[in-house]
MIVO-400482 format. One line per field, with one value per residue: residue number from 1; x, y, z negated of N, C-alpha, C in turn. Coordinates in pm, whole numbers, padded with zeros to 5 digits. Atoms other than C-alpha are relative to their C-alpha. Example, Ala and Ser with C-alpha at 12.3 -4.5 7.8 and 13.67 -1.06 7.14 Angstrom:
% residues 2
seq 1,2 .
n_east 00089,-00082 .
n_north -00119,-00119 .
n_up 00000,00006 .
ca_east 01230,01367 .
ca_north -00450,-00106 .
ca_up -00780,-00714 .
c_east 00090,-00077 .
c_north 00120,00109 .
c_up 00000,-00073 .
***
This chain:
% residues 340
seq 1,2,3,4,5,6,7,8,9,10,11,12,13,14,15,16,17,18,19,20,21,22,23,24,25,26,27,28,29,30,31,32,33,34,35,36,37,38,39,40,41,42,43,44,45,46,47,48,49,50,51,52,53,54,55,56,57,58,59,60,61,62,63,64,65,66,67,68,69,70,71,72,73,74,75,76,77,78,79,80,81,82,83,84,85,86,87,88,89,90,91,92,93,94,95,96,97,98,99,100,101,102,103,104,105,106,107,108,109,110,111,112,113,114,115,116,117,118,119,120,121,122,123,124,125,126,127,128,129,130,131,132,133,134,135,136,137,138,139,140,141,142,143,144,145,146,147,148,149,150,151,152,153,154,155,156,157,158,159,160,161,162,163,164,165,166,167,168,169,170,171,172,173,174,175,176,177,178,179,180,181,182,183,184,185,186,187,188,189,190,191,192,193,194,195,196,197,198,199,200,201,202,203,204,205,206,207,208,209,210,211,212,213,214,215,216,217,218,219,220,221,222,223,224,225,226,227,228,229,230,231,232,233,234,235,236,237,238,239,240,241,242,243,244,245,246,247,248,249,250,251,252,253,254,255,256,257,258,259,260,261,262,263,264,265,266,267,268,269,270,271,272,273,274,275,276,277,278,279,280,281,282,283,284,285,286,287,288,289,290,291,292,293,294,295,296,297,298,299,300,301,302,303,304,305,306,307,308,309,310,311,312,313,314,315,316,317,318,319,320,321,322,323,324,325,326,327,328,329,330,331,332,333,334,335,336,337,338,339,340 .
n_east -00044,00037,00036,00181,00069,-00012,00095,-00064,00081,-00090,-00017,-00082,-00018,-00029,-00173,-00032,00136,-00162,00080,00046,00001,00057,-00028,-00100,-00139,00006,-00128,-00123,00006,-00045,-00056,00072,00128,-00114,00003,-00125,-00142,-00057,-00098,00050,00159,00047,00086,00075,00101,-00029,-00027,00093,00025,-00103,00003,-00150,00016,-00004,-00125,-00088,00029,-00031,00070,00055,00092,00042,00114,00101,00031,00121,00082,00040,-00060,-00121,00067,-00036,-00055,-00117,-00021,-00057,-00077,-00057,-00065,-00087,-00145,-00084,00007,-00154,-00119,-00016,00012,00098,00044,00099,00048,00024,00137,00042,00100,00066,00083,00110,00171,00097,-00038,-00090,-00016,00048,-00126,-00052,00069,-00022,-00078,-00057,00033,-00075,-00121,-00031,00104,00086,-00037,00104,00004,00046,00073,00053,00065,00040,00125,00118,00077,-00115,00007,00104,00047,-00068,-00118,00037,00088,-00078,00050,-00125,-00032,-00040,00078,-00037,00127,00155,00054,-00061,-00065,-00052,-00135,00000,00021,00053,-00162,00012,-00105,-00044,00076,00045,-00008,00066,-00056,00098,-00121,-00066,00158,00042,-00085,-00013,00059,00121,00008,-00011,00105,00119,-00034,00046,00144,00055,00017,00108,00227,00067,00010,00162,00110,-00038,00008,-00094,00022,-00062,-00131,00041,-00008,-00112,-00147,-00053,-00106,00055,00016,-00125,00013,00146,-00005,-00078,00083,00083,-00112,-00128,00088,00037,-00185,-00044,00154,00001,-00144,-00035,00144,00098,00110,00045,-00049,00063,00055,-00131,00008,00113,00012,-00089,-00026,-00003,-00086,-00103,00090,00007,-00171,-00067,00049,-00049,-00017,00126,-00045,00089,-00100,00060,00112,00124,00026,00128,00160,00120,00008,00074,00093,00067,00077,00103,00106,00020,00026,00116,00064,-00015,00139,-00093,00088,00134,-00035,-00058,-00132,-00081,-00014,-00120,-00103,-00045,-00013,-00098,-00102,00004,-00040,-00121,-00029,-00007,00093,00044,00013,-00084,-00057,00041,-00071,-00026,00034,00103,-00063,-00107,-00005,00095,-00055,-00154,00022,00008,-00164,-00056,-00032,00068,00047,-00047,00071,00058,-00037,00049,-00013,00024,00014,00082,00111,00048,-00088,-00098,-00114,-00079,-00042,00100,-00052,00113,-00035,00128,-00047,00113,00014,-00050,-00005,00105,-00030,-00099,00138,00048,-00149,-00044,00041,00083 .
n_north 00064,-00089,-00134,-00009,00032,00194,00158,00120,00121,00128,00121,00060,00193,00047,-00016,-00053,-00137,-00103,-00149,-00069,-00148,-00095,-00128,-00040,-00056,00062,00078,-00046,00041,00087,00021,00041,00085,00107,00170,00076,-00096,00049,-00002,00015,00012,00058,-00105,00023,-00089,00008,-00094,-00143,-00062,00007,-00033,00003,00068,-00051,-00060,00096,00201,00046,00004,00052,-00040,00079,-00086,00105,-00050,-00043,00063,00196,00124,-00028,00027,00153,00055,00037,-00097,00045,00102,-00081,-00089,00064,-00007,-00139,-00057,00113,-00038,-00094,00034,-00003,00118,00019,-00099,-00134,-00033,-00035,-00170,-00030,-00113,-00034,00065,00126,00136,00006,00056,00123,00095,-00067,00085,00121,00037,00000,00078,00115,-00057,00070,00060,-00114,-00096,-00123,-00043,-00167,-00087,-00164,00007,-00109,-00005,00029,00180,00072,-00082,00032,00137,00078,-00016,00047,00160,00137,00126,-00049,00125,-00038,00127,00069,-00003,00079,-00080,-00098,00028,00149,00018,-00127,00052,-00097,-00079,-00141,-00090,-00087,-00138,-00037,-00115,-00066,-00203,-00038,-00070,00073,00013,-00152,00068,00097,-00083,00055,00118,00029,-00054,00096,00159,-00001,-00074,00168,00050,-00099,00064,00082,-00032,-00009,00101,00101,-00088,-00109,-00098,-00170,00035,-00101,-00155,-00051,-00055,00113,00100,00098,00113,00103,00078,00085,00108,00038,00051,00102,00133,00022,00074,00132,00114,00060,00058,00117,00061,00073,-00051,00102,00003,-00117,-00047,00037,-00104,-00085,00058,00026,-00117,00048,00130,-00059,-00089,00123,00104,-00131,-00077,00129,00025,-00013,-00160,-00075,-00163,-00023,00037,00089,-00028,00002,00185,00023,-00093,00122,00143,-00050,00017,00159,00073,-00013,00044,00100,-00018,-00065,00144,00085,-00040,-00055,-00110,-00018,-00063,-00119,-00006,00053,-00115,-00077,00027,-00024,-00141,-00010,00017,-00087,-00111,-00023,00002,00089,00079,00124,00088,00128,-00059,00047,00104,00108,00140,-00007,00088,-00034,-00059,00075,00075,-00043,00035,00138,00021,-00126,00035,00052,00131,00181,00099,-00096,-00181,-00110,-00090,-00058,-00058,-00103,00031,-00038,-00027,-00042,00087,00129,00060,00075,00118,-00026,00120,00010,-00060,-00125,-00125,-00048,-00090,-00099,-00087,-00076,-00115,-00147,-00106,-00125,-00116,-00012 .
n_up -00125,-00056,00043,00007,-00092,-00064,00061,00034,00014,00009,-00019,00093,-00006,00142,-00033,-00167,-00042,-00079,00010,-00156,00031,-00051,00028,-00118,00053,00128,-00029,00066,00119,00019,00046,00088,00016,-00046,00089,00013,-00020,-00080,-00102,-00089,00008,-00178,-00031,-00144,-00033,-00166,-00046,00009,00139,00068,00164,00084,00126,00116,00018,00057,-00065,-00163,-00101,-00153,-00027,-00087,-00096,-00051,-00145,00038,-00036,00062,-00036,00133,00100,-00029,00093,-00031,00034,00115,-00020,-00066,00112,00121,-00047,00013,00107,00028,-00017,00053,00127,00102,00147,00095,00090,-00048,-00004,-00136,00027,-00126,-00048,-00113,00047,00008,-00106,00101,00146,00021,-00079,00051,00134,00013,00010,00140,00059,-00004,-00023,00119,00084,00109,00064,00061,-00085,00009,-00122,-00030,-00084,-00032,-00068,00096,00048,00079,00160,00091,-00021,00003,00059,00146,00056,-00022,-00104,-00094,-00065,-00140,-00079,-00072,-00102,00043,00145,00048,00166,00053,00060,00040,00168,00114,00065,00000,-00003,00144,-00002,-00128,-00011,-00147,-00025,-00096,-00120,-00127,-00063,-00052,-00102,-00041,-00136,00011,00035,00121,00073,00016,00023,00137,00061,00011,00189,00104,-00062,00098,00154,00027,-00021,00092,00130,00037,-00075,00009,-00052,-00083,00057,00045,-00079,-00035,00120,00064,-00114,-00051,00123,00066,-00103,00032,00160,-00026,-00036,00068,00068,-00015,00026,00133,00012,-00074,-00050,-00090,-00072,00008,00049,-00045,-00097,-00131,-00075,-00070,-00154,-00015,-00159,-00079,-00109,-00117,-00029,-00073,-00122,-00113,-00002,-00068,-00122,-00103,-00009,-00017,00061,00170,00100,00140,00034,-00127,-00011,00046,-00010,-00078,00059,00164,-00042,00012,00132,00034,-00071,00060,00142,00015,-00039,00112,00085,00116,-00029,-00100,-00174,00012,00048,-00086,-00031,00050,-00017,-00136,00015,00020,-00129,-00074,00074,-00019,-00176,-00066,-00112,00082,-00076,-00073,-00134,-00096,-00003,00159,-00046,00162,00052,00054,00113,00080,00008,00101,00224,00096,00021,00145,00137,00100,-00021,00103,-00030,-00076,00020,00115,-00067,00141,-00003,00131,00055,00079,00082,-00067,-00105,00029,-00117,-00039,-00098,-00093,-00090,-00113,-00072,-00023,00113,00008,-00122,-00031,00039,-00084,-00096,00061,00006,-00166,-00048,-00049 .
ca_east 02649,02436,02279,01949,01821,01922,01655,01754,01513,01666,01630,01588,01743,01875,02267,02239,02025,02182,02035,01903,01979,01773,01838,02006,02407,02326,02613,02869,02792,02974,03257,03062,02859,03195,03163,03470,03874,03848,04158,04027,03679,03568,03352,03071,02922,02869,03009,02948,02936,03191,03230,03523,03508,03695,04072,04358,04160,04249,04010,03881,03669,03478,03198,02927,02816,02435,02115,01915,02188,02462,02256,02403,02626,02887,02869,02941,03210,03366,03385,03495,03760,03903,03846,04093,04346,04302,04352,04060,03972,03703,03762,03746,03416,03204,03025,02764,02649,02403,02019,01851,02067,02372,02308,02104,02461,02698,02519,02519,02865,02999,02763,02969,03273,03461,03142,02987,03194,03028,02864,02723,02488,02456,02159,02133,01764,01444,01318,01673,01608,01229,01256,01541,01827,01671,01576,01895,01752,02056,02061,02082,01905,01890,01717,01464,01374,01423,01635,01673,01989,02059,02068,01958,02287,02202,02378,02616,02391,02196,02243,01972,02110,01762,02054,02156,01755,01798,01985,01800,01636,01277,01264,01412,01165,00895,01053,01058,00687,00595,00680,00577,00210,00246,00317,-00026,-00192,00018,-00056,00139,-00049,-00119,00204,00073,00048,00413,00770,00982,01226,00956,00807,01145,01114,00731,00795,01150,00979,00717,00962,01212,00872,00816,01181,01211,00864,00970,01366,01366,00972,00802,00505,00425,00725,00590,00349,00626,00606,00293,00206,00540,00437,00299,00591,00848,00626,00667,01071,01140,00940,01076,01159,00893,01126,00978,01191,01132,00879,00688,00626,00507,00242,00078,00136,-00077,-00317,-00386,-00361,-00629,-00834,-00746,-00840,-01169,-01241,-01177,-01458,-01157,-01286,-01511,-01486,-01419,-01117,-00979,-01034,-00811,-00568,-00572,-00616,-00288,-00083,-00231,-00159,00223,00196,00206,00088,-00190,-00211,-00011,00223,00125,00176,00203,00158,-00121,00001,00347,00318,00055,00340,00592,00387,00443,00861,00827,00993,00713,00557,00641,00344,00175,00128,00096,00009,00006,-00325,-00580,-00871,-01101,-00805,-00570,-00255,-00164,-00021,-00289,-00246,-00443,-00502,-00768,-00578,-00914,-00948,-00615,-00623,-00960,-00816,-00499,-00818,-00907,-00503,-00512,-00500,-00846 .
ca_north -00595,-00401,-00050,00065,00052,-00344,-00582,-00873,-01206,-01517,-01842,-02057,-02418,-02453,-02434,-02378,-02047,-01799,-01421,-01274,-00909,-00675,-00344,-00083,-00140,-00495,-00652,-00445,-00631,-00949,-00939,-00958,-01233,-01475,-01807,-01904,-01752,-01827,-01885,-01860,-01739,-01917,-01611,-01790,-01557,-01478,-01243,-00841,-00908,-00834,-00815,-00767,-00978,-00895,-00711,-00991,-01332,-01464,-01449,-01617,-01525,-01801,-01716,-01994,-01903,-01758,-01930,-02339,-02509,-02408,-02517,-02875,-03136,-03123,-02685,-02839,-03071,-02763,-02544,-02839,-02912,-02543,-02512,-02859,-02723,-02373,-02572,-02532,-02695,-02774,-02469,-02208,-02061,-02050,-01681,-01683,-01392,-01323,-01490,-01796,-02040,-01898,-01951,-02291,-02467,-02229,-02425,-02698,-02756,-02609,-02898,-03154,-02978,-03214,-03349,-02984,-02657,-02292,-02090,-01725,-01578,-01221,-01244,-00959,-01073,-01021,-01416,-01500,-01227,-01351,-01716,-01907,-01776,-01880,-02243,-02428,-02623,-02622,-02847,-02862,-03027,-03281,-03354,-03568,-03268,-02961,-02948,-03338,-03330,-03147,-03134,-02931,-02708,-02411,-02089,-01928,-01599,-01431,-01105,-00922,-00571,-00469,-00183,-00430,-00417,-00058,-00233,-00508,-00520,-00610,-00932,-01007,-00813,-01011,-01339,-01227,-01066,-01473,-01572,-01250,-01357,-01636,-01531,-01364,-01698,-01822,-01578,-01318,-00991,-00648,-00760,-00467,-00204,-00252,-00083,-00296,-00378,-00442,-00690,-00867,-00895,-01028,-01286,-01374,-01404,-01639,-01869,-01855,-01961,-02261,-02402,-02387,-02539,-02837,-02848,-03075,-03012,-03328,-03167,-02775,-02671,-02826,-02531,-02337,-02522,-02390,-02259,-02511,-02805,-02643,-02419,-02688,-02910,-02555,-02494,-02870,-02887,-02662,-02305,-02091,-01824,-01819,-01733,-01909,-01656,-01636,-02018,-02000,-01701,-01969,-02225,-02024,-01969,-02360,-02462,-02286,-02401,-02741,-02671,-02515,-02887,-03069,-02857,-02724,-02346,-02191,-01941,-01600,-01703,-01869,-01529,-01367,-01583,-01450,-01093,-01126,-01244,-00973,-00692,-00776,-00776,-01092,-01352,-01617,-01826,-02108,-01997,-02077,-02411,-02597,-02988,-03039,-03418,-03377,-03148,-03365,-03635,-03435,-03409,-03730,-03637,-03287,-03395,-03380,-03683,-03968,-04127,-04013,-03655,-03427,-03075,-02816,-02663,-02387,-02481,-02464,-02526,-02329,-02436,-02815,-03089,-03304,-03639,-03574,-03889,-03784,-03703,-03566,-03313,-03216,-03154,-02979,-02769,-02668,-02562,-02327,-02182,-02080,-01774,-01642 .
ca_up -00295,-00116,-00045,-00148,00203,00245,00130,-00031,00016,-00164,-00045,-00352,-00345,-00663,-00670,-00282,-00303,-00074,-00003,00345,00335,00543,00629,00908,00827,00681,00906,00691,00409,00559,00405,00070,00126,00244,00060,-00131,-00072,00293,00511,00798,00923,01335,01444,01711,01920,02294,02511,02456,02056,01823,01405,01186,00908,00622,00584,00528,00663,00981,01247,01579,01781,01985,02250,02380,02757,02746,02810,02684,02907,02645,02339,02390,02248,02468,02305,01981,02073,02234,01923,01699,01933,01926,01553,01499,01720,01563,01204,01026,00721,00506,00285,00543,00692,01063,01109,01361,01520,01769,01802,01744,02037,01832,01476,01578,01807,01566,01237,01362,01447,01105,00988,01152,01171,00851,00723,00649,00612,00498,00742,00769,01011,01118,01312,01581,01759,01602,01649,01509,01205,01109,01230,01358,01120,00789,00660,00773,01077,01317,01625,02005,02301,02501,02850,02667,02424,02242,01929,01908,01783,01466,01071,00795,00704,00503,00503,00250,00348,00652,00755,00975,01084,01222,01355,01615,01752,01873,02162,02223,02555,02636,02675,02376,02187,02315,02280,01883,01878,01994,01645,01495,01636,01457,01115,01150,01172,00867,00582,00623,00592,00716,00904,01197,00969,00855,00952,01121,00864,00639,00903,00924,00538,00471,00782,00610,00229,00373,00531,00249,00036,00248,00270,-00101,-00106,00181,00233,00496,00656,00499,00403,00432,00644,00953,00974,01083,01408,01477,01883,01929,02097,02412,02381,02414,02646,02886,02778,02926,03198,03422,03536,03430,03308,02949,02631,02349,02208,02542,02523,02228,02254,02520,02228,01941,02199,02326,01977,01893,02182,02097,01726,01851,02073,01759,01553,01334,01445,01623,01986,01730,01594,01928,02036,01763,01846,02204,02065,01864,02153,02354,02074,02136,02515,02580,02817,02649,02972,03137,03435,03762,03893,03560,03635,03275,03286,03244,02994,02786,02828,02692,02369,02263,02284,02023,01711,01510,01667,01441,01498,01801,01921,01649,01709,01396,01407,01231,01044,00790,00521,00722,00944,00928,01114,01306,01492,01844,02046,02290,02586,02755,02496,02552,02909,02923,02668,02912,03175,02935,02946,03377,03439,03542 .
c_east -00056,-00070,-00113,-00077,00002,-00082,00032,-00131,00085,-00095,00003,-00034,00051,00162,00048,-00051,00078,-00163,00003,-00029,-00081,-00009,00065,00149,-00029,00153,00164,00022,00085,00113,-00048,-00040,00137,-00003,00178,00166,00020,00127,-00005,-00145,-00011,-00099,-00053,-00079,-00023,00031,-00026,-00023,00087,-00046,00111,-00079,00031,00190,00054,-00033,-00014,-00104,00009,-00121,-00007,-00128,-00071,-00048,-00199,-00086,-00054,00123,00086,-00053,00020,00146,00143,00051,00091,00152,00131,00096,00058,00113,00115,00033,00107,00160,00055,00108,-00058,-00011,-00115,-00038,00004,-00131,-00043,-00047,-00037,-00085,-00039,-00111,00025,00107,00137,00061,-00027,00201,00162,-00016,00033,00183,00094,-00081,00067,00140,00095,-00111,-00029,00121,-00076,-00032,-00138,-00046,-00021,-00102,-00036,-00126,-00150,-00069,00181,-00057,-00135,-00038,00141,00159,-00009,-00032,00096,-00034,00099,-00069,00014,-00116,00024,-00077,-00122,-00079,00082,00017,-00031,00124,00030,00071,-00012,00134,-00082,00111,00064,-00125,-00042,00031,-00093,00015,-00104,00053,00028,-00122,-00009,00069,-00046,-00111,-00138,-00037,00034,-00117,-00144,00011,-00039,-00174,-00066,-00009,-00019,-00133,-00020,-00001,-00183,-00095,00080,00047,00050,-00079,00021,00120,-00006,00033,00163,00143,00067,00116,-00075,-00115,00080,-00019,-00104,00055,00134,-00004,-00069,00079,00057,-00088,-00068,00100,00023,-00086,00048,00123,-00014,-00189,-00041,-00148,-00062,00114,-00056,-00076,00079,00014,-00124,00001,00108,-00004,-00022,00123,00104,00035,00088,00180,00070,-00030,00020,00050,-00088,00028,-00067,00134,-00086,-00165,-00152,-00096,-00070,-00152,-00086,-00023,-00104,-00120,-00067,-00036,-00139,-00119,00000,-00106,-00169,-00102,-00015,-00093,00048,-00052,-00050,00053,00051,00135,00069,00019,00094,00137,00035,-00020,00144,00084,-00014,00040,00123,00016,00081,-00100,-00042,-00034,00138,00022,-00041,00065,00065,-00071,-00048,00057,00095,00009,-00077,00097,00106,-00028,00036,00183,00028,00002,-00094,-00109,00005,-00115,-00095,00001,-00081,00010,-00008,-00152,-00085,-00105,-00044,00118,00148,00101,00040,00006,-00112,00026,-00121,00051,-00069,00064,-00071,00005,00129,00051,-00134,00030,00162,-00122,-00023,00175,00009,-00034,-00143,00021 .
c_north 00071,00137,00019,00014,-00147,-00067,-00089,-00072,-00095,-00113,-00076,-00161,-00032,00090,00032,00128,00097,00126,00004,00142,00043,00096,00057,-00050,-00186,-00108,00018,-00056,-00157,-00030,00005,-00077,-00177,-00071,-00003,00135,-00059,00028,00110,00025,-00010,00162,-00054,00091,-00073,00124,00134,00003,-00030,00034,-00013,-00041,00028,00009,-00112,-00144,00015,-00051,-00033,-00016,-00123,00007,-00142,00069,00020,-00123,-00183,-00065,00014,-00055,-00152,-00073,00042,00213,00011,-00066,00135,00056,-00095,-00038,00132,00058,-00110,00051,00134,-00046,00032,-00075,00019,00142,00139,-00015,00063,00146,-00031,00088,-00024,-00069,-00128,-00141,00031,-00073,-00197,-00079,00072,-00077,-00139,-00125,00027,-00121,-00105,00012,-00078,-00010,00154,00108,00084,00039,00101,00050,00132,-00036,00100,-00017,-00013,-00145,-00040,00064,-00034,-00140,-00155,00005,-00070,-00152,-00116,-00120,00074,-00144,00101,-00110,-00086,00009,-00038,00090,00072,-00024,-00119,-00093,00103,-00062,00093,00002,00111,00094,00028,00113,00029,00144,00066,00091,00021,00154,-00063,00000,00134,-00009,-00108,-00020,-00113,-00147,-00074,00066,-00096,-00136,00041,00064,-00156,-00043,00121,-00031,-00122,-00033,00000,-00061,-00147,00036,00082,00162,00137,00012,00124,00089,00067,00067,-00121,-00086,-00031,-00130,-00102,-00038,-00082,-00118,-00106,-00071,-00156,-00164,-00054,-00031,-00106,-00107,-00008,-00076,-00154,00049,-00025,-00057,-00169,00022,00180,00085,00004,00081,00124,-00009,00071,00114,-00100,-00078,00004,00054,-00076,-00069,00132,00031,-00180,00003,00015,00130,00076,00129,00070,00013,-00072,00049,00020,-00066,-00015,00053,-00092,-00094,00046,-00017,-00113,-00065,00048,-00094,-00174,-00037,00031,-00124,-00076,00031,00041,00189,00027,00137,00182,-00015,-00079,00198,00157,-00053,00050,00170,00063,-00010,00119,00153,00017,-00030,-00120,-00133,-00083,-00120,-00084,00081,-00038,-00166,-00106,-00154,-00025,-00132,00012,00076,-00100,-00151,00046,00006,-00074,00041,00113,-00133,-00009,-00131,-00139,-00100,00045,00172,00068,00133,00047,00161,00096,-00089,00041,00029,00038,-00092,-00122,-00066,-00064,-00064,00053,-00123,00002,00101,00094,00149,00068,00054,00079,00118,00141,00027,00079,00113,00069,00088,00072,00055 .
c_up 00121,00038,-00008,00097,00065,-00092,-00023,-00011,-00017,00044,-00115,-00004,-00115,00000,00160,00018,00042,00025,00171,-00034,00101,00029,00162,-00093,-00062,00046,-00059,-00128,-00003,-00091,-00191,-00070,00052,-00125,-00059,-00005,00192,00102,00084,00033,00183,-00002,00150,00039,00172,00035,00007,-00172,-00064,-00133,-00016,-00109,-00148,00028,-00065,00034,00150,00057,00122,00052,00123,00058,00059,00102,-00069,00050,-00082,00084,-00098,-00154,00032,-00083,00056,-00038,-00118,00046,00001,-00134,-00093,00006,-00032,-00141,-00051,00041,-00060,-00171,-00108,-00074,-00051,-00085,00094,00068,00134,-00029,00114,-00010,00150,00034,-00028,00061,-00062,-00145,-00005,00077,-00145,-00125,00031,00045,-00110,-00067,00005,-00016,-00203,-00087,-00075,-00010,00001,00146,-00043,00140,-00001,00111,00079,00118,-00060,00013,-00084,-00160,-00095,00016,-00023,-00102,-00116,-00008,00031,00087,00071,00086,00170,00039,00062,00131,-00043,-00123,-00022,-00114,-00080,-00053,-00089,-00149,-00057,-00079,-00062,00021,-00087,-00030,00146,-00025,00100,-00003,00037,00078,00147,00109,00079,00156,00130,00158,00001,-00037,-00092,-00131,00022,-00002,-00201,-00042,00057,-00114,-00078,-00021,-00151,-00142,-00059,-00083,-00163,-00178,-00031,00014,00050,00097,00113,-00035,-00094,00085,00016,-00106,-00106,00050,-00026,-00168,-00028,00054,-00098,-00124,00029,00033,-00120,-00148,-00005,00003,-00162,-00053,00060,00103,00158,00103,-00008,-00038,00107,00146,00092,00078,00100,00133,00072,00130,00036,00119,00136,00004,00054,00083,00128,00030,00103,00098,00119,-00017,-00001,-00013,-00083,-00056,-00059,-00035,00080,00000,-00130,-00052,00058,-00100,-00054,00114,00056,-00120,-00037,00094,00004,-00140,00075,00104,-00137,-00087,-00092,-00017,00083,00121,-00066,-00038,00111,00069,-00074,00025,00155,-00006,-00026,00061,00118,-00059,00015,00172,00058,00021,-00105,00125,00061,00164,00079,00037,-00094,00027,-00159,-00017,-00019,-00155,-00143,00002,-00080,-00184,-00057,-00024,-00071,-00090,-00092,00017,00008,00005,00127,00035,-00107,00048,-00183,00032,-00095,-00018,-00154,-00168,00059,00067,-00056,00102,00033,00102,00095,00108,00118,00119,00133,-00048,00048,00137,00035,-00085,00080,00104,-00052,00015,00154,-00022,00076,00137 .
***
C-alpha cells in the first residue's frame, strides 16, 4: 500500500483499527486507503489546497474560511447542508485535508452527517500530523469554550505528507513544536535527536498507544491535554495572537509551576520545562496585559473539569489529571508566568 519510505503506525481499536502513514509522497497513497466502493468522496479543505482523490469517483471540493471563528457549529451545519443537496449518502466518504481546525470541524461533521459516515484525513500541518489528526476527537467551539461541541469519530486512515511541511510557514511550525514540547514531558524519547519524519512517527506511536489504551479519555488519555488548560483559558480570552501551539508552550510551562506549588516537583524540572519551550523558540511567559482572574475563571469551563478545575500535571508518578481548588496557588503561580 505503501512505499518503503512511508511509515505505517496503526491505531488499534479492534475492528476499527485504521493506519497513519508517514512519509514524503504519503498523500499519494489516498486513493488506497478509501474506505469502502465510494460514490462520492466531499473533499474539506480551505482555500490554496487541493488533492485528487482517486480516477472514476466523483468529487467535491468544499473549503471552510481560515482561522477559530470558522471552527463552529454553524461550519458544520454549512458542510452538511451542501453535502444533502450534493446527495451524499451514508456509503460515500468526507476527506479532510489541511491542519488540526480542518480535520477537527471536517470530522466532526462526517460524524453527524447521517448518524456517522467514513472519513479520511490528509493532514498537511505538523500539530495536525503528531497531534490533532489522530485519536478521533472531532468537535468545534463555542463562546463559552474550546472544543465543547464534538464526538469521538475515528478515521478510515491518516495521512501525514511531512512533503506538505516544506511549505509551511513559520508560524505554523511553531504552533506544532508547542505540542512537540510536550511529548517530551510525556515519554517520548530522544525526540531532539530525531529526523523529522521520525519525530512525526514516535509522537504519532505514543498517541496511537494511548487511544487504544483510553478510547474515549476516561483514564490515561487525558494526559494528552497536558500545558492545555492555560492554553485554552489564553485562546478564549482574547486577542493575544497565539496559535494553538503557542498557548500551549505557556501551558507546559505554568503547569509545571503549578505542579512545583503543589510539592509535585521541585525548581529543576520547572526549569526543563522552560528549557524545552525555549529549545523550540518559543515564548514560556503570559502576553502582556493578561487579566490572571479571568483566566483562573475560565478554568473551571476546560472540558476536563467535571468536578472542579482539573489541570493535568507532572509529578513524582509522571503526568496526571489533578483537581486544584486553591485559587491562591493558582494565581501566584500566573506571577511566576510575566514576562521579566
Amino acid at each position: 500500500m505503501s512505499s518503503a519510505s512511508i511509515q505505517t503506525v496503526e491505531v488499534d481499536l479492534g475492528d476499527r483499527t485504521y493506519p497513519v502513514l508517514v512519509g514524503r509522497g504519503a498523500r499519494h497513497e489516498l486513493a488506497a486507503v478509501l474506505p469502502g466502493n465510494p460514490r462520492k468522496v466531499a473533499v474539506v479543505t480551505q482555500p490554496g489546497i487541493e488533492v485528487d482523490v482517486a480516477s472514476g469517483v466523483e468529487q467535491q471540493t468544499f473549503t471552510i474560511g481560515q482561522g477559530e471563528a470558522n471552527k463552529s457549529l454553524s461550519s458544520v451545519e454549512a458542510l452538511c447542508s451542501a453535502w444533502a443537496q450534493w446527495g451524499m449518502t451514508r456509503a460515500d466518504v468526507v476527506v479532510a485535508v489541511g491542519g488540526g481546525m480542518v480535520t477537527d470541524v471536517g470530522g466532526f461533521a462526517a460524524s453527524v452527517y447521517h448518524r456517522g459516515i467514513p472519513v479520511v484525513y490528509v493532514s498537511t500541518t505538523l500539530l495536525g500530523q503528531i497531534d490533532a489528526a489522530v485519536g478521533g476527537k472531532t468537535g468545534v467551539n463555542l463562546a463559552e469554550g474550546k472544543n465543547l461541541v464534538g464526538a469521538f469519530w475515528q478515521p478510515s486512515a491518516v495521512l501525514c505528507d511531512t512533503e506538505t511541511l516544506d511549505t509551511m510557514p513559520q508560524r505554523e511550525w511553531q504552533c506544532g513544536y508547542g505540542e512537540m514540547a510536550k511529548y517530551e514531558f510525556l515519554g517520548v524519547e530522544s525526540l531532539r535527536s530525531l529526523a523529522l519524519e521520525d519525530q512525526v512517527v514516535a509522537c504519532v506511536q505514543l498517541k496511537a498507544d494511548v487511544v487504544a489504551e483510553d478510547e474515549r479519555e476516561g483514564g490515561r488519555r487525558a494526559t494528552l491535554n497536558y500545558g492545555h488548560t492555560l492554553a485554552h483559558a489564553l485562546e478564549i480570552a482574547g486577542s493575544f495572537d497565539l496559535r494553538h501551539g503557542e498557548a500551549v508552550a505557556i501551558g507546559l510551562v505554568y503547569a509545571a509551576e503549578v505542579a512545583k506549588r503543589l510539592g509535585r516537583i521541585d525548581e529543576q524540572r520547572v526549569a526543563e520545562h522552560r528549557e524545552a519551550v525555549a529549545h523550540y523558540d518559543l515564548v514560556g511567559h503570559l502576553p502582556a496585559n493578561t487579566n490572571h482572574s479571568q483566566l483562573i475563571d475560565l478554568f473551571s469551563k476546560d472540558k476536563k473539569a467535571v468536578d472542579g478545575v482539573t489541570f493535568v500535571l507532572d509529578g513524582p508518578n509522571g503526568v496526571e489529571p489533578v483537581r486544584v481548588e486553591d485559587r491562591e496557588l493558582l494565581a501566584d503561580a500566573l506571577k511566576a508566568m510575566v514576562q521579566p
